[in-house]
C-alpha positions in Angstrom: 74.3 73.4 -355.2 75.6 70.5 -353.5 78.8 71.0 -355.1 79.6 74.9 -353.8 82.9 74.9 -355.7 80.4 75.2 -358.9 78.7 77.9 -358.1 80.2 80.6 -359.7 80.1 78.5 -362.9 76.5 78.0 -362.2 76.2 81.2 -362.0 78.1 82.5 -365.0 76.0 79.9 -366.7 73.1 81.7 -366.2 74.2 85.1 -366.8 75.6 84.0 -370.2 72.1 82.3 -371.3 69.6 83.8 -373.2 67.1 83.3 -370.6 67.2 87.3 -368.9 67.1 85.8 -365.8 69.9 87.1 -363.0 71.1 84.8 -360.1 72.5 86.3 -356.9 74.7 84.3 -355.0 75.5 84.1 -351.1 78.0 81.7 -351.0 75.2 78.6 -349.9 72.6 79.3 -352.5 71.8 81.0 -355.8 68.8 83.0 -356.2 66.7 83.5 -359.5 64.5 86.2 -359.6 61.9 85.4 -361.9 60.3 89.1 -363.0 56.7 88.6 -364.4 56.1 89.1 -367.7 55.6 92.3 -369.3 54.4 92.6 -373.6 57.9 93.6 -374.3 59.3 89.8 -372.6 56.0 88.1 -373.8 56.8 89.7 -377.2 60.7 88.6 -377.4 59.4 85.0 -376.2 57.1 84.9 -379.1 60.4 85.7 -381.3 62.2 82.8 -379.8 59.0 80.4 -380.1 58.6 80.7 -383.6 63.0 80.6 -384.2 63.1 77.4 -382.3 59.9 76.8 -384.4 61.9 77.6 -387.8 64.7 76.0 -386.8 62.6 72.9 -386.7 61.1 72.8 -390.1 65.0 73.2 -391.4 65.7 70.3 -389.8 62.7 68.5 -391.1 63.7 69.9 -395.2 67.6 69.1 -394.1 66.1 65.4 -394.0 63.7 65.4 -396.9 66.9 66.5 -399.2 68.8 63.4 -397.6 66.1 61.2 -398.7 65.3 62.7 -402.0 69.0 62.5 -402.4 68.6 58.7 -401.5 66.3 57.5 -403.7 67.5 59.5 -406.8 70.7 57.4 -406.2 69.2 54.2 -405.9 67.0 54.8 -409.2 69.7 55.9 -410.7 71.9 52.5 -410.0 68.5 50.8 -410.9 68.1 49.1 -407.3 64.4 50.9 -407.6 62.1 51.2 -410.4 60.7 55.3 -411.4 57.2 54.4 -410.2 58.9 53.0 -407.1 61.0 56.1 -406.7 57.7 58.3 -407.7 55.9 56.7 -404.8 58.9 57.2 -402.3 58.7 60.6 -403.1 55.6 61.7 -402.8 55.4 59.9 -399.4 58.6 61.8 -398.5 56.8 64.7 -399.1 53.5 64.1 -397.6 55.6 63.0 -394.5 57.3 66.3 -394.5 54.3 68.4 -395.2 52.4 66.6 -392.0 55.6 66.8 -389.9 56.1 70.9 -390.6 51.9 71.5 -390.2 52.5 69.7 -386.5 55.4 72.2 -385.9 53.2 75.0 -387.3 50.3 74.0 -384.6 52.5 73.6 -381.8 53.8 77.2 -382.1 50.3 78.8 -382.7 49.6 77.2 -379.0 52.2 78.2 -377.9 52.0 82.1 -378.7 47.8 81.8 -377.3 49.9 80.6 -374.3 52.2 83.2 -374.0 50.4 86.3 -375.2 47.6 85.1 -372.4 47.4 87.7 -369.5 
């Protein structure tokens, strides 16, 4: 690091992370041995593909609630008609439905790419 006085927070930084990757330090540089992957690592990457995967459609149905929630209230202070909420709706959902089949693509790639030898 440029900075040596940050080193050992570097370095506890990388211990602490959920990477299971361990830096050696000398005092000038830190060293990351990168192992290569066995089934077991390839395996517990998978897990954390499809998690961050998961924790991506939640996100995506955290916002579809928000703007179900939104229209409801402006059809019910009559801002919007029902067909015109019906329509915002559906779009809604369509939206969401397109947005969590992306997400569900990206992560079957992404396992072909990690479970390849």
């Amino acid at each position: 690091p440029y900075d040596k006085s940050v080193s050992a927070d570097i370095e506890r930084a990388l211990m602490e992370s959920d990477l299971g990757l361990t830096p050696t330090s000398d005092g000038n540089v830190i060293r990351i041995n990168i192992p290569p992957l066995t089934e077991d690592r390839r395996k517990e990457l998978l897990k954390q593909c499809k998690g961050i995967g998961e924790e991506g459609k939640v996100a995506i149905r955290n916002v579809r609630r928000d703007g179900i929630d939104g229209i409801k209230k402006l059809e019910k202070a009559s801002t919007i008609s029902k067909d015109q909420a019906k329509d915002g709706l559906d779009a809604l959902q369509k939206l969401t439905d397109s947005n969590i089949k992306e997400i569900d693509g990206i992560v079957a790639n992404k396992e072909k790419e990690v479970m390849k030898v």
